[in-house]
C-alpha positions in Angstrom: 0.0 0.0 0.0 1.4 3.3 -0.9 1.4 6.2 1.5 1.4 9.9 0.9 4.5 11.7 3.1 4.1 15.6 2.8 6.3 18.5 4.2 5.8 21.8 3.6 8.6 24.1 3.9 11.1 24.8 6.7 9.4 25.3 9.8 11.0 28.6 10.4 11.5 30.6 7.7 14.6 32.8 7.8 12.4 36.3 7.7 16.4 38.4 8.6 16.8 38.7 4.9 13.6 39.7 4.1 13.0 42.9 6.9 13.9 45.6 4.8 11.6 44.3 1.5 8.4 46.7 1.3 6.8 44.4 -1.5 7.1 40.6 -1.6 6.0 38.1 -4.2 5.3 34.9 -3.1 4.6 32.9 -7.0 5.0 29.4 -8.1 2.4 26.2 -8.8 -1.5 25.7 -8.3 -1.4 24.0 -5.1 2.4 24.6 -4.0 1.9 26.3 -0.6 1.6 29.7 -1.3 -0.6 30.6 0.6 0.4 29.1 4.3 3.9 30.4 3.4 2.7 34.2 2.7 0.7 33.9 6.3 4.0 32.8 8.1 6.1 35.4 6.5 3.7 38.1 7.2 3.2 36.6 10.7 6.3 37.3 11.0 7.2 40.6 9.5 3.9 42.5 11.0 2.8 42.4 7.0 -0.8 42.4 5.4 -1.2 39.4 3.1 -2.9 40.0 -0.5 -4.2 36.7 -2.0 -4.9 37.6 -5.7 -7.9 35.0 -6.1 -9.6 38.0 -4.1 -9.1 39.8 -6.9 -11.4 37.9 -9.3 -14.3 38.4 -11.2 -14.6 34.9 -11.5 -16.6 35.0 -14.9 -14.8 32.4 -16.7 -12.5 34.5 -18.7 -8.8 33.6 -18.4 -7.4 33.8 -15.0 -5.1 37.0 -15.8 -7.7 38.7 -17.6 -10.3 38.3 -14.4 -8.4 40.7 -11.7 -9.1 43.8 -10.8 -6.6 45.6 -11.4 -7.1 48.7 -9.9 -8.7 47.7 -6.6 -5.1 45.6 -6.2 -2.9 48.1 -7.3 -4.8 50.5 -4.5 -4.8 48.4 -1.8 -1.0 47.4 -2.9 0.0 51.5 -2.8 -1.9 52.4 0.3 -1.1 49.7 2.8 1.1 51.5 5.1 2.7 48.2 6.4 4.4 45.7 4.2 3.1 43.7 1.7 3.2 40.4 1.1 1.4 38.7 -2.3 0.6 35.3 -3.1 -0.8 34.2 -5.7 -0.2 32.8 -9.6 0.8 34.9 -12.4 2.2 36.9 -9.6 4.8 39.0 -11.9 2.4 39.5 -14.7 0.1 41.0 -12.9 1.9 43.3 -11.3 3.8 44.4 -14.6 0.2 45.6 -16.0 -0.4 47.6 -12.6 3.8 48.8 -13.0 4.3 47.6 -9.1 7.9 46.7 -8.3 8.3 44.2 -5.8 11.6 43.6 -3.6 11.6 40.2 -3.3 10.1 36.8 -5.4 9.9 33.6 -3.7 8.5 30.6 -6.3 7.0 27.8 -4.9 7.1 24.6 -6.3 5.6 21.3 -5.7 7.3 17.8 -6.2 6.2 14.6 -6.2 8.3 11.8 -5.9 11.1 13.7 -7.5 12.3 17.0 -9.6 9.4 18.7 -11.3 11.3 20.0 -14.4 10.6 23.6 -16.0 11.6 22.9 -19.1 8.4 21.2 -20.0 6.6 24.1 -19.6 8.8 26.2 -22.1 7.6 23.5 -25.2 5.4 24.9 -27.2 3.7 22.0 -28.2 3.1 20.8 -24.5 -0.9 20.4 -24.3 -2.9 21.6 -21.2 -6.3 20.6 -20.2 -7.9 22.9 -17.9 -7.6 27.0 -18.3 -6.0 27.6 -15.1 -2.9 25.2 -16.3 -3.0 27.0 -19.4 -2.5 30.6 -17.9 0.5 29.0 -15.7 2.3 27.5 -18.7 2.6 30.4 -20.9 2.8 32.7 -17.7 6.0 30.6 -17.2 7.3 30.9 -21.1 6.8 34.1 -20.7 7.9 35.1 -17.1 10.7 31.8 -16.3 9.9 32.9 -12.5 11.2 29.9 -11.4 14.8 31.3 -12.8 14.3 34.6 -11.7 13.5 34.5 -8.2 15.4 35.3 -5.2 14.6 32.2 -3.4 12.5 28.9 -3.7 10.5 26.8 -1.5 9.2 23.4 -2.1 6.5 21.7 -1.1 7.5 17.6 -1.0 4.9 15.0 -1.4 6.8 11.5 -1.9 5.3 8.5 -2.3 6.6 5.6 0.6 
């Protein structure tokens, strides 16, 4: 019988590095963490979370085209305490608002191994659901995974 083994991250996070940042992007894969790993950062920094699935219209158009861009950009400019955002397609969307972060994190998730990004980058890689389509050529686009400060990596191995 197999058994799922998870961990998720480090269970401190190594906040030293991140106390001057104003702005940080926490990116990566549907279902990699994001989100528990923006609450502990910002736990720990005294910093207001923005999730950017609160930012939806949610009227089936593609995930990028759905936020609200202005209502994020506002909240992002007026918070007078840090900022942390989670969320896919995190660069992308805060290119079209012109928002400059200080620090990306990229999440991944692995299962019983290496996921490898280079997948992603071939074109003629299909995709089944719209959501997986935005990620893909967010990532052609983007390559957040090579141009982020950090990662993080949320195992799930197979025993």
């Amino acid at each position: 019988m197999r058994q799922l083994k998870e961990t998720i991250y480090p269970e401190t996070i190594d906040t030293s590095k991140l106390s001057s940042c104003h702005l940080i992007v926490i990116d990566g894969d549907d279902g990699s963490g994001k989100t528990p790993l923006a609450h502990k950062i910002a736990d720990a920094l005294g910093a207001k979370v923005i999730s950017l699935d609160n930012y939806l219209h949610e009227d089936g158009r593609p995930y990028c085209d759905q936020i609200k861009y202005d209502s994020l950009k506002n909240d992002i400019l007026s918070s007078s305490q840090k900022v942390v955002i989670e969320g896919v397609c995190a660069l992308k969307i805060l290119a079209k608002i012109n928002v400059d972060h200080d620090y990306h994190i990229f999440t991944k998730c692995v299962v019983c191994g290496n996921r490898d990004y280079d997948d992603y980058l071939d074109e003629r890689r299909p995709w089944n659901r719209k959501l997986a389509r935005d990620i893909i050529l967010y990532y052609r686009e983007f390559k957040p995974f090579d141009s982020c400060n950090e990662t993080q990596t949320r195992l799930i191995d197979v025993e």
